[in-house]
N, C-alpha and C positions, 0 to 999 in steps of 0.2 A: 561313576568317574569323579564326580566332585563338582561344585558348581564352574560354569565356565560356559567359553562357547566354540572352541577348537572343536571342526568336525574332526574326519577320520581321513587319514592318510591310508591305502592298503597297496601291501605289496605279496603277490602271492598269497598264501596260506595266514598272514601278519600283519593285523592292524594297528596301526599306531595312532596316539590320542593325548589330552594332556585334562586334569580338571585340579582344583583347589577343594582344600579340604582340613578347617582348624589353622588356616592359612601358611598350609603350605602346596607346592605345586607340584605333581606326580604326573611324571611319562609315563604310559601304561604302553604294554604291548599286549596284546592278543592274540589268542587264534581268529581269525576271522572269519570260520564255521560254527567254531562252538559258543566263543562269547570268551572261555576260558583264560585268566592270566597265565603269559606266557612267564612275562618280568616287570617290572617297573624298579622308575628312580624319581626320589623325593625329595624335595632343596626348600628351604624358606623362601617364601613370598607372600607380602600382604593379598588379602580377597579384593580390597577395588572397589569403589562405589559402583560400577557394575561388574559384577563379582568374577575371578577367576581369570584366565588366559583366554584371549582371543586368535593367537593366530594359530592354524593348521601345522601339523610336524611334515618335512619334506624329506624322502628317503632318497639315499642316492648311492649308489657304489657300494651296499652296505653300512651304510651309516644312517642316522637318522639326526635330524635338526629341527631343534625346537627355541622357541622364545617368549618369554615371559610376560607379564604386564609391564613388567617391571624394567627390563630389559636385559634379564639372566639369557644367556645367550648358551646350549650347549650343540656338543657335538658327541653323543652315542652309536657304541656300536650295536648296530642292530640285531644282532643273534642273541647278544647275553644284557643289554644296556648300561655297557661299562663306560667310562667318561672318558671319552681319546680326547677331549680341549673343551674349556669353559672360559667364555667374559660376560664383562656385563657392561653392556654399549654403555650405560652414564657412567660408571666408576671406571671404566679401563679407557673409554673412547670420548669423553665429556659429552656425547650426544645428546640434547636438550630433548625433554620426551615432549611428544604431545597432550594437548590438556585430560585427556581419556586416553592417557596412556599407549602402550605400545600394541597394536592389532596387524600389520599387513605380515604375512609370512615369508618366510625367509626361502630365496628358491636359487636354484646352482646353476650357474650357466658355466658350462669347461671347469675349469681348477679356480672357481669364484661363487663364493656365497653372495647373494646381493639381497639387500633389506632397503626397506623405507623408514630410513633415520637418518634424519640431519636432513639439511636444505632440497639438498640432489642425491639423495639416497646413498649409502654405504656400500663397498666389495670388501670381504677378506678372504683371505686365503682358505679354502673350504677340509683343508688337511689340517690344516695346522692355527687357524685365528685369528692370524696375523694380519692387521692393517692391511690394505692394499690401494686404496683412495676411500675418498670422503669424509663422512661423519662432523660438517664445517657449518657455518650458521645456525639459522635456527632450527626449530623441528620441522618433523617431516610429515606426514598424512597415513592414513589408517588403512589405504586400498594396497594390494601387495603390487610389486614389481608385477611389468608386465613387461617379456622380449619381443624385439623386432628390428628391423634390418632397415637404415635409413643413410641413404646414400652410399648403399652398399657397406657400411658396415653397422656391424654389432650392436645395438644399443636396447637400454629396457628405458621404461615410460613412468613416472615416476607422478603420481598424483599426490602432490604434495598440501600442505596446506593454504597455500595464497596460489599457488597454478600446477600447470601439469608441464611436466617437463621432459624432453630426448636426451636421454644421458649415456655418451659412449661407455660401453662396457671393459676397453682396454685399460684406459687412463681416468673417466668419471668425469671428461668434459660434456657441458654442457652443450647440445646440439642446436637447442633449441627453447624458448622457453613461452606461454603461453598463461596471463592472468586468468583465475579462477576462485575467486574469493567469495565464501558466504556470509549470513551473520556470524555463525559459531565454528567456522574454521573448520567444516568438517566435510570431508572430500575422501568419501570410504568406500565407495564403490568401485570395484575393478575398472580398469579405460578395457576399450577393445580398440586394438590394432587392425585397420583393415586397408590394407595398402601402405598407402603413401599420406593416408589419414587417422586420424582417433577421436572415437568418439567418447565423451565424459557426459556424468551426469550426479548433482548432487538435489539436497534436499533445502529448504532455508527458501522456498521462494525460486531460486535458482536455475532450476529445470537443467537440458540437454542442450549438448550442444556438436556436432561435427567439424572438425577441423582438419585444414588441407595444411600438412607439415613437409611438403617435399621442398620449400623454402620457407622464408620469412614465413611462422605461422598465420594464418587468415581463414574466418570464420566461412566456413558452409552455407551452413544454418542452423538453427536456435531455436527451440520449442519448446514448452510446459507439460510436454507429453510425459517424462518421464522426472518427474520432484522425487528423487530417489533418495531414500535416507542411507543406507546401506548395502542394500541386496544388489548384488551385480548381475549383469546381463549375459545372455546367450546370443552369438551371432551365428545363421545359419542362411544360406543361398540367398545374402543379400538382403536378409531381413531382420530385425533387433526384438529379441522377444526379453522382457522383464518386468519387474513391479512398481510401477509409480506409484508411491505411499509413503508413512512415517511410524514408525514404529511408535509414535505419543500417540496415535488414530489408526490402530489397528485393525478396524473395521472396516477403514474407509482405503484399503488400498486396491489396485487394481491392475489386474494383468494385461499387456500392450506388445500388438505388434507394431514395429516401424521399417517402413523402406526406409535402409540406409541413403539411399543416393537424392531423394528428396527431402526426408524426417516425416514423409505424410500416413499416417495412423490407418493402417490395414483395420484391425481391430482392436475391442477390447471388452473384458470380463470382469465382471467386480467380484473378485475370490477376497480379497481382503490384505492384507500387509504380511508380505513373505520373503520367500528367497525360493530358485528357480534352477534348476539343473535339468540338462538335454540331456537323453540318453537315445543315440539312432535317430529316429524322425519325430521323437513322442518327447514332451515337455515334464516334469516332474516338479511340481510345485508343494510345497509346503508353510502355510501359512503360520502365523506368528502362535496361531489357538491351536495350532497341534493339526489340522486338516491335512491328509495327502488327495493331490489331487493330478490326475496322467491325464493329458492330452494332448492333439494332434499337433504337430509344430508345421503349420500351414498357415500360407498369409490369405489365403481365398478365404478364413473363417475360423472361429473358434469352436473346437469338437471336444467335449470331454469323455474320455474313455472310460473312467472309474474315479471312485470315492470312497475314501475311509477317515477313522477316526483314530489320533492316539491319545492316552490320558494327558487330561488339564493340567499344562505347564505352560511356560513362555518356550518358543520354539522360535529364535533367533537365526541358526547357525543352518547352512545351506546343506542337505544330507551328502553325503557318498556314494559312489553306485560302483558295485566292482562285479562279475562274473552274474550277474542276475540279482542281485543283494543288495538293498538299497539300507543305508546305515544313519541312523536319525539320531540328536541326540538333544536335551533339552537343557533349560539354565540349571536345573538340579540336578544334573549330571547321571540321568536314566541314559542310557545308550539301548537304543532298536536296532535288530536286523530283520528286513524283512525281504521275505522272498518274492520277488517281482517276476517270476517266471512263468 
């Protein structure tokens, strides 16, 4: 695929993907059985001191939507990957990128693309491109949009780079706004939504935190449980399963459950520095050294189901799981499918 770190999108029979290569950046499409190119489309972009595109392509309606490091912005169609609209949030939108570039992916709520650029994050028109609010102060943060419903309406959560933010989805008013500042400004881990609350978590010293956002935001509680550089979390029957670690100490990271309602630490497993995907009741973790490793998603204890290995690479990017198929890909742009059945 080319160096990068965009897992896989699949929809049906069709995976979608993006990697750099001679520094330019190629959409791939696949079959998602055979491996086989379906199509792709190839545009200039620089590689990145950490090389290639980070965020995930999101399918929707027949289209497909991808974004750059850089912040080439497109809109493909998904059967042939013909170009139905392209911008590029800093030349069309003067969006001020983040210090490492552009990563949260772009995802559609109704007739609204919404990204994590500029302040309070950006909407445009998911037809056609077009403006529709935001894209205004400074940069925005590396975790994607997350949706949720606050005060009965519309709004996605925006983890920005100095805090986390409720941002109406009609207009792109601020809801709400809550400080989150590290050393290095880096706030990359998905929030979870869980009610009337959100919990964030970065790396830098920083640790976790819960917050009750149904008014004026105000703190939970606060814990060193999870010093999360990147990898974002799974939330299941009330409990927080992910990996507190740092991708510069890759040995030393460790897999944690947390009761949401108190942050108090069920268990934990030292697997190493990874990222974490639920599939049904079983955990799917994949460590930074290439490790997969499936186990029980239960707060009574940690059970590991199986263990494998894939060749020595940096394995960043959180895998894909579609119809029993779990899709892995590495910073050299090897892409796995393996059968989890």
């Amino acid at each position: 695929m080319g160096a990068g770190f965009s897992s896989a999108a699949v929809r049906g029979r069709r995976l979608y993907t993006l990697g750099n290569e001679d520094e330019n950046d190629t959409v791939f499409c696949l079959d998602a059985e055979t491996g086989m190119k379906v199509w792709s489309y190839t545009y200039p972009c620089g590689l990145g001191s950490y090389p290639g595109p980070r965020a995930t392509p999101t399918v929707d309606e027949g289209f497909v939507y991808t974004l750059s490091r850089e912040g080439h912005l497109f809109c493909l169609d998904a059967e042939n990957g013909k170009v139905r609209w392209s911008r590029h949030l800093v030349r069309d939108f003067r969006v001020v990128p983040p210090a490492w570039d552009f990563a949260g992916s772009p995802v559609v709520s109704g007739g609204s693309l919404i990204l994590n650029a500029g302040e309070s994050g950006t909407a445009l028109d998911k037809a056609t491109g077009e403006k529709l609010w935001g894209a205004g102060g400074g940069p925005g943060g590396y975790a994607t949009p997350v949706f949720a419903r606050f005060s009965g309406s519309p709004a996605a959560v925006f983890f920005g780079q100095g805090a986390v933010r409720g941002v109406e989805l009609s207009r792109g008013g601020v809801m709400w706004s809550y400080p989150w500042q590290t050393d290095s400004d880096v706030n990359a881990a998905d929030p979870l939504v869980i009610g009337n609350t959100v919990f964030v978590a970065s790396a830098y010293g920083h640790g976790c935190a819960l917050l009750d956002v149904s008014g004026k935001p105000r703190l939970l509680w606060k814990s060193q449980a999870f010093q999360t550089h990147f990898s974002s979390f799974v939330l299941l029957d009330g409990f927080i399963y992910g990996i507190d670690g740092d991708a510069r100490q890759p040995s030393a990271g460790t897999l944690r459950c947390l009761e949401v309602r108190t942050g108090r630490e069920a268990w934990s497993a030292p697997l190493g520095f990874g990222s974490l995907i639920a599939a049904g009741r079983r955990l799917i973790v994949l460590t930074s050294a290439g490790t997969l490793v499936t186990a029980e998603a239960d707060p009574a204890g940690y059970r590991e189901l199986a263990r494998g290995s894939l060749p020595r690479n940096q394995y960043w990017t959180p895998p894909a799981f579609a119809r029993g198929i779990l899709y892995v890909r590495n910073l050299k742009g090897n892409l796995f499918a393996i059968d989890m059945r």
